[in-house]
PDB file with SEQRES, HELIX, SHEET and CRYST1 records, atoms N, CA, C and O in Angstrom:
SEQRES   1 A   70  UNK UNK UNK UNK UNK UNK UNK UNK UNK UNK UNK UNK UNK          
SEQRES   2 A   70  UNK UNK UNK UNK UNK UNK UNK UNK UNK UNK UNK UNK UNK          
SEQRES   3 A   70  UNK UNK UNK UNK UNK UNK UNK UNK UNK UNK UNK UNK UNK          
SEQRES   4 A   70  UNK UNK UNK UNK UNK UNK UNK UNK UNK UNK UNK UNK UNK          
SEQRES   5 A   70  UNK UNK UNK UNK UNK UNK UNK UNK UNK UNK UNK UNK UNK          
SEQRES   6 A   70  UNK UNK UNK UNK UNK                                          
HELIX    1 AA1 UNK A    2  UNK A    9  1                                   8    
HELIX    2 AA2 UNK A   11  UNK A   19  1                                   9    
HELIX    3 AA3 UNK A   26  UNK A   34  1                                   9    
HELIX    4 AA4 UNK A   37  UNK A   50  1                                  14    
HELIX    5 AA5 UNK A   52  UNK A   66  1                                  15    
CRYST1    1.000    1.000    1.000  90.00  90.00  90.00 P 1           1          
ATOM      1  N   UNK A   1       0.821  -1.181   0.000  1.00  0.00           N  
ATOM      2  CA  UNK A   1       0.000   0.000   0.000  1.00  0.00           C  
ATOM      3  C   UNK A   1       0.872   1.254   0.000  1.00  0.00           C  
ATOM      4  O   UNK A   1       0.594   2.344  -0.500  1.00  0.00           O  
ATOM      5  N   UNK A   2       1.912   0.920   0.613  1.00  0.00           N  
ATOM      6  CA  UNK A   2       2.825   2.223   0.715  1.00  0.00           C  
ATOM      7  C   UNK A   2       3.127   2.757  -0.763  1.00  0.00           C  
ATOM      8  O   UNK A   2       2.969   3.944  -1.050  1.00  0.00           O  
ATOM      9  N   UNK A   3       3.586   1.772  -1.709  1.00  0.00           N  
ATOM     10  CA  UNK A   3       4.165   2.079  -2.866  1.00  0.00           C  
ATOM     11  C   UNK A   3       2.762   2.246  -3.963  1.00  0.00           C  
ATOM     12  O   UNK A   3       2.811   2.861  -5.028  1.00  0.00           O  
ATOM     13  N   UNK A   4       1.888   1.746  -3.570  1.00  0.00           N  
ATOM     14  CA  UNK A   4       0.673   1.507  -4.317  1.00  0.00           C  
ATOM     15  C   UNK A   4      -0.076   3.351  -4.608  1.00  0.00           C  
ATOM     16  O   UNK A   4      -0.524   3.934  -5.595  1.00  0.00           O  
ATOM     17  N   UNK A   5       0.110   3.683  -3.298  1.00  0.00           N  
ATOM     18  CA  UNK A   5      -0.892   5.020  -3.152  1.00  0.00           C  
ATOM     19  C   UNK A   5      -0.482   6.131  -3.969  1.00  0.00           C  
ATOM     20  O   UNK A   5      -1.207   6.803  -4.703  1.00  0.00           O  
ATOM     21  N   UNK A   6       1.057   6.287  -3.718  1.00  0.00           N  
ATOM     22  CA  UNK A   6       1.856   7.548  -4.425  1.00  0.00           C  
ATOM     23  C   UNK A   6       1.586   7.092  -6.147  1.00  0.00           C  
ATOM     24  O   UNK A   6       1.221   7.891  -7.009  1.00  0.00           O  
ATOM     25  N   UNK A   7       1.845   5.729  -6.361  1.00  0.00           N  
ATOM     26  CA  UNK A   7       1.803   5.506  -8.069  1.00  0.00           C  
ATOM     27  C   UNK A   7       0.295   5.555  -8.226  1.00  0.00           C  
ATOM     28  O   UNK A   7      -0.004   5.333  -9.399  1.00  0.00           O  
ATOM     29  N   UNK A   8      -0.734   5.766  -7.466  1.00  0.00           N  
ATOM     30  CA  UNK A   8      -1.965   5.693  -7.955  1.00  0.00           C  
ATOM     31  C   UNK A   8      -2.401   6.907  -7.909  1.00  0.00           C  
ATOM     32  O   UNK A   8      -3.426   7.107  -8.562  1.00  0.00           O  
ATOM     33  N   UNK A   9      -1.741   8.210  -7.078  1.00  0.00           N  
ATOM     34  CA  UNK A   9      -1.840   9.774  -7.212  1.00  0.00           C  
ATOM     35  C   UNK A   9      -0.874  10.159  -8.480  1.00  0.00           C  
ATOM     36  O   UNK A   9      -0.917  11.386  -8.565  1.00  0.00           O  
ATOM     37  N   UNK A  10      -0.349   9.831  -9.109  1.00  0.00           N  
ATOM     38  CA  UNK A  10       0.683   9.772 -10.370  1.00  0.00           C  
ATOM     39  C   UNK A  10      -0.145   9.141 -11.432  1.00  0.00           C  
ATOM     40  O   UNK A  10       0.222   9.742 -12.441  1.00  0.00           O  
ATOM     41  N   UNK A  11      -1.175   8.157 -11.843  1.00  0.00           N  
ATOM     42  CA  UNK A  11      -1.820   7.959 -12.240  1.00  0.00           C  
ATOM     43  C   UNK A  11      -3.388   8.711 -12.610  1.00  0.00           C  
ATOM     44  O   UNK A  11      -4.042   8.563 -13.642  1.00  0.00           O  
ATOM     45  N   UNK A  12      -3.810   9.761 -11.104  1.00  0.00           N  
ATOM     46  CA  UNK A  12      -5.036  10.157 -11.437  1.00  0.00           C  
ATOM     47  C   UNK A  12      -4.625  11.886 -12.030  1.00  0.00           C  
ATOM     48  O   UNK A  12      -5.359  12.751 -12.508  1.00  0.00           O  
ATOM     49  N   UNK A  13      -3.252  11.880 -11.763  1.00  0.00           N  
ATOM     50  CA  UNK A  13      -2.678  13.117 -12.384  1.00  0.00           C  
ATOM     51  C   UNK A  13      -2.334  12.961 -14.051  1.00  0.00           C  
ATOM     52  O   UNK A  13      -2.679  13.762 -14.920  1.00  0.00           O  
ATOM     53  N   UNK A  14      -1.737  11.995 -14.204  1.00  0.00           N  
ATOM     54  CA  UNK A  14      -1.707  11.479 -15.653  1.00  0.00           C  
ATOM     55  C   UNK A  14      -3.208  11.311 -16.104  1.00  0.00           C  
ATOM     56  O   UNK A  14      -3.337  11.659 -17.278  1.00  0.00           O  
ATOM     57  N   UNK A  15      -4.349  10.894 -15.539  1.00  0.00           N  
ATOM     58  CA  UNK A  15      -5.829  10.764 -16.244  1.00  0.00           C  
ATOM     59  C   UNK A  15      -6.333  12.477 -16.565  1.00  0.00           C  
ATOM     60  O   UNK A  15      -6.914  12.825 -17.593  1.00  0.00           O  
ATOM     61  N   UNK A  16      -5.932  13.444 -15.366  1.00  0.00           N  
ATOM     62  CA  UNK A  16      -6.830  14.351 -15.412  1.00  0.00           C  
ATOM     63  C   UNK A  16      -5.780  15.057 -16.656  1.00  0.00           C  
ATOM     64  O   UNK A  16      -6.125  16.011 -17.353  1.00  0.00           O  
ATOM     65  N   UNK A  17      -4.700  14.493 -16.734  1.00  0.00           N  
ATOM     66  CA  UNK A  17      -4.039  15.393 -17.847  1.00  0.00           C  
ATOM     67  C   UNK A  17      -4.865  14.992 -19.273  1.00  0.00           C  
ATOM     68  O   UNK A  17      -5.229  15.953 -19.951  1.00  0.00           O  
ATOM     69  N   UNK A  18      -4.995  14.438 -19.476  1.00  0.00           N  
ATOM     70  CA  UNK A  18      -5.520  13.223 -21.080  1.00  0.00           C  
ATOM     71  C   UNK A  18      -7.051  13.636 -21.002  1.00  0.00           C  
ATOM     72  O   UNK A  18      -7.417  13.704 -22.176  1.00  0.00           O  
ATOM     73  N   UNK A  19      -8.226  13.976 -20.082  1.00  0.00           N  
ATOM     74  CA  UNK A  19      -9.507  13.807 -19.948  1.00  0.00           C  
ATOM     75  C   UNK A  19      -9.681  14.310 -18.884  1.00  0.00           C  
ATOM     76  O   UNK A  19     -10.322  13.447 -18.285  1.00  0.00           O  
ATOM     77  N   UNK A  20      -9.531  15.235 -18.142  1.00  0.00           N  
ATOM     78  CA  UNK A  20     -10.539  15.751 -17.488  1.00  0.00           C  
ATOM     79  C   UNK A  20     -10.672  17.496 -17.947  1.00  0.00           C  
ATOM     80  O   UNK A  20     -10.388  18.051 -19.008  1.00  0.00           O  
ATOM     81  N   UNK A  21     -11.248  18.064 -16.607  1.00  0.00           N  
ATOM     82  CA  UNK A  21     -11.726  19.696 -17.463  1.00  0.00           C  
ATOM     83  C   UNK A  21     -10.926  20.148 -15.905  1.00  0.00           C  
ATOM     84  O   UNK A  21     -10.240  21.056 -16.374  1.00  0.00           O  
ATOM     85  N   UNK A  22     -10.662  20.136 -14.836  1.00  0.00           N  
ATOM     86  CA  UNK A  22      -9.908  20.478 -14.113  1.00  0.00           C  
ATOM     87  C   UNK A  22      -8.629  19.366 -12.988  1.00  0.00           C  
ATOM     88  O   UNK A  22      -8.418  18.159 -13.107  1.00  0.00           O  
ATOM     89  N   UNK A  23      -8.158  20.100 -12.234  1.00  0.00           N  
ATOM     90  CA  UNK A  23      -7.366  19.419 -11.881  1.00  0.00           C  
ATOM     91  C   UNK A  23      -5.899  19.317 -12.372  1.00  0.00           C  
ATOM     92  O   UNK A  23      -5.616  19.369 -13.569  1.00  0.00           O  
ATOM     93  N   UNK A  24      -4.989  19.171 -11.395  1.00  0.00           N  
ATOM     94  CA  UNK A  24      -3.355  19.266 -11.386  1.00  0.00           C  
ATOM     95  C   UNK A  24      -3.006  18.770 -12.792  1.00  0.00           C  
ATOM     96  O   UNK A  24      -2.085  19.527 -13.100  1.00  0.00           O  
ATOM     97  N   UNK A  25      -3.198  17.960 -13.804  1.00  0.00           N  
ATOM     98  CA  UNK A  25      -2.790  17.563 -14.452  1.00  0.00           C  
ATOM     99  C   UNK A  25      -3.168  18.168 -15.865  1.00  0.00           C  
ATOM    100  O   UNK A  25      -2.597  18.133 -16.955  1.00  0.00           O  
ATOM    101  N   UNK A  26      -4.148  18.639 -15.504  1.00  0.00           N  
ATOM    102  CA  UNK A  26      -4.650  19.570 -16.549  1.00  0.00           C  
ATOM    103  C   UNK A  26      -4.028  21.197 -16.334  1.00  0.00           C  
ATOM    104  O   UNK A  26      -3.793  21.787 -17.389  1.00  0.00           O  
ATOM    105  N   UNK A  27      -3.825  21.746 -15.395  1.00  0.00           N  
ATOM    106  CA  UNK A  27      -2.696  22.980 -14.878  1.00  0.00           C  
ATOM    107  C   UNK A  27      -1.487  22.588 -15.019  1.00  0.00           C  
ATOM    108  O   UNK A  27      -0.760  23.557 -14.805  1.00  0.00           O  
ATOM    109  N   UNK A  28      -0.974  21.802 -15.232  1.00  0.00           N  
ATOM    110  CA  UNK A  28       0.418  21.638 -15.846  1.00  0.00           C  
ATOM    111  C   UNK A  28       0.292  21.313 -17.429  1.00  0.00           C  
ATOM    112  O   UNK A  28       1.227  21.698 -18.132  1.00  0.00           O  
ATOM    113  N   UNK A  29      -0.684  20.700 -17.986  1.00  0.00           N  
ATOM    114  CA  UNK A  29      -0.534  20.883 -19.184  1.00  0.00           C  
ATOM    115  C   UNK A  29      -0.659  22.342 -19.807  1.00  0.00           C  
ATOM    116  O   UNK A  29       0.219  22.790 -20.545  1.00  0.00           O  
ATOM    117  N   UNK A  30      -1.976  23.167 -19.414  1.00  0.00           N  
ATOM    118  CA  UNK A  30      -2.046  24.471 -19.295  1.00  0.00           C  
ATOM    119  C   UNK A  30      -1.092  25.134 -19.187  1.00  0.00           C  
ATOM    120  O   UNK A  30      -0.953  25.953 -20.096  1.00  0.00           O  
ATOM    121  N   UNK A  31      -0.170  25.126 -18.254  1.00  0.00           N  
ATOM    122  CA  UNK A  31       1.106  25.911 -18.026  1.00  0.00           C  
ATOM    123  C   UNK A  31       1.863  25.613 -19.363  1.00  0.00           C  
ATOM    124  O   UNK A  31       2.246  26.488 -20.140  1.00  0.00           O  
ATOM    125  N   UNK A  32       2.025  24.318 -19.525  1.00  0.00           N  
ATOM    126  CA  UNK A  32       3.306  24.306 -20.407  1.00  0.00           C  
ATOM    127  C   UNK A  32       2.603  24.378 -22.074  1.00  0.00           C  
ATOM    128  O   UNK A  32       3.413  24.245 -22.991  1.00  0.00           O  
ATOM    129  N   UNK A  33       1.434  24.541 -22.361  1.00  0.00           N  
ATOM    130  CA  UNK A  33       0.860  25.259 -23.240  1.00  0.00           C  
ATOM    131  C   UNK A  33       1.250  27.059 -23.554  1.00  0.00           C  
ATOM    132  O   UNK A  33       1.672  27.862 -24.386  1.00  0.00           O  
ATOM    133  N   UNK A  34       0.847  26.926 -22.488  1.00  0.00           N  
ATOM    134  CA  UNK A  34       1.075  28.928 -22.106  1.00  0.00           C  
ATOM    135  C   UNK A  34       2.211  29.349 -21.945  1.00  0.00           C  
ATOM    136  O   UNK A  34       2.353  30.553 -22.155  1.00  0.00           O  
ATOM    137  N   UNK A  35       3.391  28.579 -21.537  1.00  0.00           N  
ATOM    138  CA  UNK A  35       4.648  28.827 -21.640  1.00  0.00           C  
ATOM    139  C   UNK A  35       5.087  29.763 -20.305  1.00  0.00           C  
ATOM    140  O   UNK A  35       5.961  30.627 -20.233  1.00  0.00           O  
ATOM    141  N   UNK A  36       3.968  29.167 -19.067  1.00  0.00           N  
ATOM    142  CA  UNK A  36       4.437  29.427 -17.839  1.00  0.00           C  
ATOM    143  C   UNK A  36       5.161  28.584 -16.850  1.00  0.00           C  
ATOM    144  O   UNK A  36       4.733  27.891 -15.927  1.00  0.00           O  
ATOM    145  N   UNK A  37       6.169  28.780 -17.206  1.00  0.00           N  
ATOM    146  CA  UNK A  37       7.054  27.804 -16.923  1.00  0.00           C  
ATOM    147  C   UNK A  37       7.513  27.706 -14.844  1.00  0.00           C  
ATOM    148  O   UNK A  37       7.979  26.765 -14.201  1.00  0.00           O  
ATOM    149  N   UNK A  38       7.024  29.394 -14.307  1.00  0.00           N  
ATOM    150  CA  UNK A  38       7.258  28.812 -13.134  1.00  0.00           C  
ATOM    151  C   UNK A  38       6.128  28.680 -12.484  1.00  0.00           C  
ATOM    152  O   UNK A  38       6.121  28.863 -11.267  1.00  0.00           O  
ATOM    153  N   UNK A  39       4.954  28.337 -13.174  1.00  0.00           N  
ATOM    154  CA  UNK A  39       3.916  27.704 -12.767  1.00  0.00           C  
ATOM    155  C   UNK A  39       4.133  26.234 -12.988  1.00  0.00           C  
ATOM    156  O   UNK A  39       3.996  25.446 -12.052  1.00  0.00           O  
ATOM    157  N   UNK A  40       4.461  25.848 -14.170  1.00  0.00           N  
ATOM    158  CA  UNK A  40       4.597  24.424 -14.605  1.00  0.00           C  
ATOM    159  C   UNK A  40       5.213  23.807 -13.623  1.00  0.00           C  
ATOM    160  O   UNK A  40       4.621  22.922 -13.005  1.00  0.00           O  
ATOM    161  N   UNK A  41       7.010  24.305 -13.190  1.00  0.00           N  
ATOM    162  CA  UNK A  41       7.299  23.793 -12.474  1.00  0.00           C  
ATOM    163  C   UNK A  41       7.036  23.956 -10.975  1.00  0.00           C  
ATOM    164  O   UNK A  41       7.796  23.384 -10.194  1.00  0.00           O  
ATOM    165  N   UNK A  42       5.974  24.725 -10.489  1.00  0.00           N  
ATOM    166  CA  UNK A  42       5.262  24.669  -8.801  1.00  0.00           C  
ATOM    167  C   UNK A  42       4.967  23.872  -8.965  1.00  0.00           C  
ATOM    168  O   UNK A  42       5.485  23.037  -8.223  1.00  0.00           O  
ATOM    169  N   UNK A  43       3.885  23.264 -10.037  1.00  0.00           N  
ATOM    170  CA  UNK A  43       2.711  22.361 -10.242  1.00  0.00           C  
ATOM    171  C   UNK A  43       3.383  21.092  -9.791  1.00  0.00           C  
ATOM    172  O   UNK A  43       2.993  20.324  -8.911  1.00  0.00           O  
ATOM    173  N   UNK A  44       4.647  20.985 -10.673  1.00  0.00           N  
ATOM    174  CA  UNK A  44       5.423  19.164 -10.460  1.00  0.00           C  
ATOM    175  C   UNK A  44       5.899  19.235  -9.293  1.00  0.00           C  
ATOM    176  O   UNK A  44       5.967  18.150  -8.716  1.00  0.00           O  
ATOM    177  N   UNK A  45       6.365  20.397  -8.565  1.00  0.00           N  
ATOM    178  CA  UNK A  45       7.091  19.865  -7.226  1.00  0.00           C  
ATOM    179  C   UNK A  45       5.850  19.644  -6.587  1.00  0.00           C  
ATOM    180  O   UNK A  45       5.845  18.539  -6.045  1.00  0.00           O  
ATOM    181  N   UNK A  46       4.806  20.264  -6.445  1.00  0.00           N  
ATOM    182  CA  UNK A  46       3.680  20.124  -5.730  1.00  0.00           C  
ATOM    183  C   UNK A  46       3.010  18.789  -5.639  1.00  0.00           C  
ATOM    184  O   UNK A  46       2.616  18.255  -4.602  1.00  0.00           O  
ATOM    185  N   UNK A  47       2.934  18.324  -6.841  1.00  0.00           N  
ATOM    186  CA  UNK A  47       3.027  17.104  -7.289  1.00  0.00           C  
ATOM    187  C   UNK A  47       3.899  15.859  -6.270  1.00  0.00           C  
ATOM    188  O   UNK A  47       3.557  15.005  -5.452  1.00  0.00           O  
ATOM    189  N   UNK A  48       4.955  16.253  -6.762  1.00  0.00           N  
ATOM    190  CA  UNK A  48       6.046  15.381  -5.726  1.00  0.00           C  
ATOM    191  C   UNK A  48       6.497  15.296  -5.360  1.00  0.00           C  
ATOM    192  O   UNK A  48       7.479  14.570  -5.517  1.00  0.00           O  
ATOM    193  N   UNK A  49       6.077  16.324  -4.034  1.00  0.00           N  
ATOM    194  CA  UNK A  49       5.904  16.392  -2.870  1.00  0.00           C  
ATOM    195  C   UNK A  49       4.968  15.845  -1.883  1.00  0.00           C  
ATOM    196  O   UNK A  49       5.207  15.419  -0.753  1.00  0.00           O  
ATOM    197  N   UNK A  50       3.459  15.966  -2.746  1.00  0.00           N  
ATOM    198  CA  UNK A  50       2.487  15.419  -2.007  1.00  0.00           C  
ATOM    199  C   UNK A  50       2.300  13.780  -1.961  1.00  0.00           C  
ATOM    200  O   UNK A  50       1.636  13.067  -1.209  1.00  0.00           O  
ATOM    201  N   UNK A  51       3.128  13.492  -3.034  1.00  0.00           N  
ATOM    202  CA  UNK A  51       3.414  11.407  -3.189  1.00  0.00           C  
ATOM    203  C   UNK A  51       3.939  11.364  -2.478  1.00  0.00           C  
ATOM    204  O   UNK A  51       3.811  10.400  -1.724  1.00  0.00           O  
ATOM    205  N   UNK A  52       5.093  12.571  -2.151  1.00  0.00           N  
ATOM    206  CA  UNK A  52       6.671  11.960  -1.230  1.00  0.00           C  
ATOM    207  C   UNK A  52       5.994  11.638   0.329  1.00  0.00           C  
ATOM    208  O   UNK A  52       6.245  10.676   1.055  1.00  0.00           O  
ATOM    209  N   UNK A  53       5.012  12.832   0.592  1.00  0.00           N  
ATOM    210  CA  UNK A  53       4.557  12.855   2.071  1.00  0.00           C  
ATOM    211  C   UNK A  53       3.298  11.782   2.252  1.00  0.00           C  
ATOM    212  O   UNK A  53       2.902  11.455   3.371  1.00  0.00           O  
ATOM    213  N   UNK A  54       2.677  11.237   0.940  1.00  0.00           N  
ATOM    214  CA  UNK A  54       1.981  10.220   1.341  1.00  0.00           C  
ATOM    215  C   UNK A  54       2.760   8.940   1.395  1.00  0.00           C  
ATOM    216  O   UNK A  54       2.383   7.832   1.777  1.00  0.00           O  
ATOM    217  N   UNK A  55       3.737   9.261   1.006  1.00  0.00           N  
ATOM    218  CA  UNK A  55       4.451   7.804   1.097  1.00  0.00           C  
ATOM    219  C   UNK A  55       5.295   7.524   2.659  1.00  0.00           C  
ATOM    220  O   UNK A  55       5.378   6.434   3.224  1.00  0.00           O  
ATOM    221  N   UNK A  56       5.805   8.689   3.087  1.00  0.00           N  
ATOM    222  CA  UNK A  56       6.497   8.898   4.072  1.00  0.00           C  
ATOM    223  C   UNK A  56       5.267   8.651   5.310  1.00  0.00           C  
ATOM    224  O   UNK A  56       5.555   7.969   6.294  1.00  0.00           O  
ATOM    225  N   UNK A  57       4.499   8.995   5.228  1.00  0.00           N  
ATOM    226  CA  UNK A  57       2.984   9.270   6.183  1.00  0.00           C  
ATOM    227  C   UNK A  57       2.444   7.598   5.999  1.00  0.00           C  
ATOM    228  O   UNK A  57       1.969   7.155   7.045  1.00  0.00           O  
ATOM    229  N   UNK A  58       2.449   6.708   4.932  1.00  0.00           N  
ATOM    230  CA  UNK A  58       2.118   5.264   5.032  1.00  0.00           C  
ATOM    231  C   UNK A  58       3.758   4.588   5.361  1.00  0.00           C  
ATOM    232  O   UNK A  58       3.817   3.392   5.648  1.00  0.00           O  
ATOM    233  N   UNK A  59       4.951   5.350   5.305  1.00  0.00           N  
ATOM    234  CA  UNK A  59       5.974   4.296   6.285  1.00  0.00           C  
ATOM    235  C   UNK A  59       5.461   3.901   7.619  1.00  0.00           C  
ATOM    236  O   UNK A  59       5.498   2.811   8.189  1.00  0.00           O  
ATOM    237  N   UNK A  60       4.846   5.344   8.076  1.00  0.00           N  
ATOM    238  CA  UNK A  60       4.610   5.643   9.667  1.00  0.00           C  
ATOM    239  C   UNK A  60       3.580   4.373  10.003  1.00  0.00           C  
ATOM    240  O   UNK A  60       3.715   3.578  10.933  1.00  0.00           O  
ATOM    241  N   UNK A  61       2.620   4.388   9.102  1.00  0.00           N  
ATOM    242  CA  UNK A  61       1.346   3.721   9.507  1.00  0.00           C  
ATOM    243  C   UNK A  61       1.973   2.235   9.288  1.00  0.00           C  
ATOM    244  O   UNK A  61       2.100   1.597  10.332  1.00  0.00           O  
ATOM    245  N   UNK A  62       2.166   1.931   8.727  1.00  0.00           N  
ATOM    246  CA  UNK A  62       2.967   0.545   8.023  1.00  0.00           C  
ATOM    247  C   UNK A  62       4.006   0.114   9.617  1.00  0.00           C  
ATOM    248  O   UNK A  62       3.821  -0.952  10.204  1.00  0.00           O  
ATOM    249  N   UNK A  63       4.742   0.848   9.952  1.00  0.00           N  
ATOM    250  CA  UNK A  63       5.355   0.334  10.904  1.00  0.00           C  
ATOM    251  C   UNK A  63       4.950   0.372  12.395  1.00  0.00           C  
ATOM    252  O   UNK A  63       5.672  -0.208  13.206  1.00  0.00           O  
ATOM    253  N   UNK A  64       3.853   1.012  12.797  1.00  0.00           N  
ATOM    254  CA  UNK A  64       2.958   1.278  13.490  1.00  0.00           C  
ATOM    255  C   UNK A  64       2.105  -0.090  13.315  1.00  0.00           C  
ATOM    256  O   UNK A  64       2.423  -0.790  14.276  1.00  0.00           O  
ATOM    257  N   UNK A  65       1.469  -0.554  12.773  1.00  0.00           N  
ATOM    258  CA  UNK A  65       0.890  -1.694  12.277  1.00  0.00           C  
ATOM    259  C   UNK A  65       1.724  -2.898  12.344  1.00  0.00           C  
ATOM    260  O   UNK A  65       1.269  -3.990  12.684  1.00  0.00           O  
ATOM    261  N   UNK A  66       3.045  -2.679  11.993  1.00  0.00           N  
ATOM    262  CA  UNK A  66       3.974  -3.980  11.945  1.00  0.00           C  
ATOM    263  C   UNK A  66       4.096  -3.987  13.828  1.00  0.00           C  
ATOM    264  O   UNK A  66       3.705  -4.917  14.535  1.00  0.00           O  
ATOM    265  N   UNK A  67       4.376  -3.423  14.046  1.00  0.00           N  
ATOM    266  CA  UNK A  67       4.837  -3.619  16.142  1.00  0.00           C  
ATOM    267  C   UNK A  67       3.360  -3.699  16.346  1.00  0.00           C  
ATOM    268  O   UNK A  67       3.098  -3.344  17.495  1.00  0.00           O  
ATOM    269  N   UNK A  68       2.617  -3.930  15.872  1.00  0.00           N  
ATOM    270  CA  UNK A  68       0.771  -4.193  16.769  1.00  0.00           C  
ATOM    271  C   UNK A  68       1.170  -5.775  16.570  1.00  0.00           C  
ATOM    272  O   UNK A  68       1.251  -6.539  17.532  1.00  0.00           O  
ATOM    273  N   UNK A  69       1.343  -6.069  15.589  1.00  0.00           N  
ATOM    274  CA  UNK A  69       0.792  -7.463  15.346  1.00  0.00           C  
ATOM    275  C   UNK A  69       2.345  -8.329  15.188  1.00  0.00           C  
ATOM    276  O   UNK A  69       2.487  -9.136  14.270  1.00  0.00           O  
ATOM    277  N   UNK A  70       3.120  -8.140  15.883  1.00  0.00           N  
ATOM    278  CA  UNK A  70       4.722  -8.695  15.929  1.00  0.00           C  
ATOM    279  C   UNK A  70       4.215  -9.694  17.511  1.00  0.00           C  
ATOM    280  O   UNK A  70       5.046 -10.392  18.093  1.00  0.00           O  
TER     281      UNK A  70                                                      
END                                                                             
């Protein structure tokens, strides 16, 4: 689940880029349409940053869970 969640927020960012009408993935395509480039790049760190801290935030839970049931 740890590795599952961040590639599945990387995934609904890749969908909203291809098909949707709002959303992160569609503001970075936007940006780099428009040739706002230090929007484009807020957008990606923002991006991955928020995988990095869900991933870091399911170590916690993950090992929290592992010492319950050890």
């Amino acid at each position: 689940m740890r590795q599952a969640v961040p590639v599945a927020f990387l995934g609904t960012i890749l969908g909203e880029w291809f098909g949707s009408a709002h959303g992160l993935g569609l503001l970075i395509l936007s940006a780099m349409e428009n040739f706002q480039i230090a929007l484009l790049w807020s957008t990606v760190i923002l991006c991955c940053g928020l995988s990095l801290i869900i991933f870091v935030l399911l170590g916690y839970v993950e090992r929290i869970v592992g010492r319950h049931y050890r």
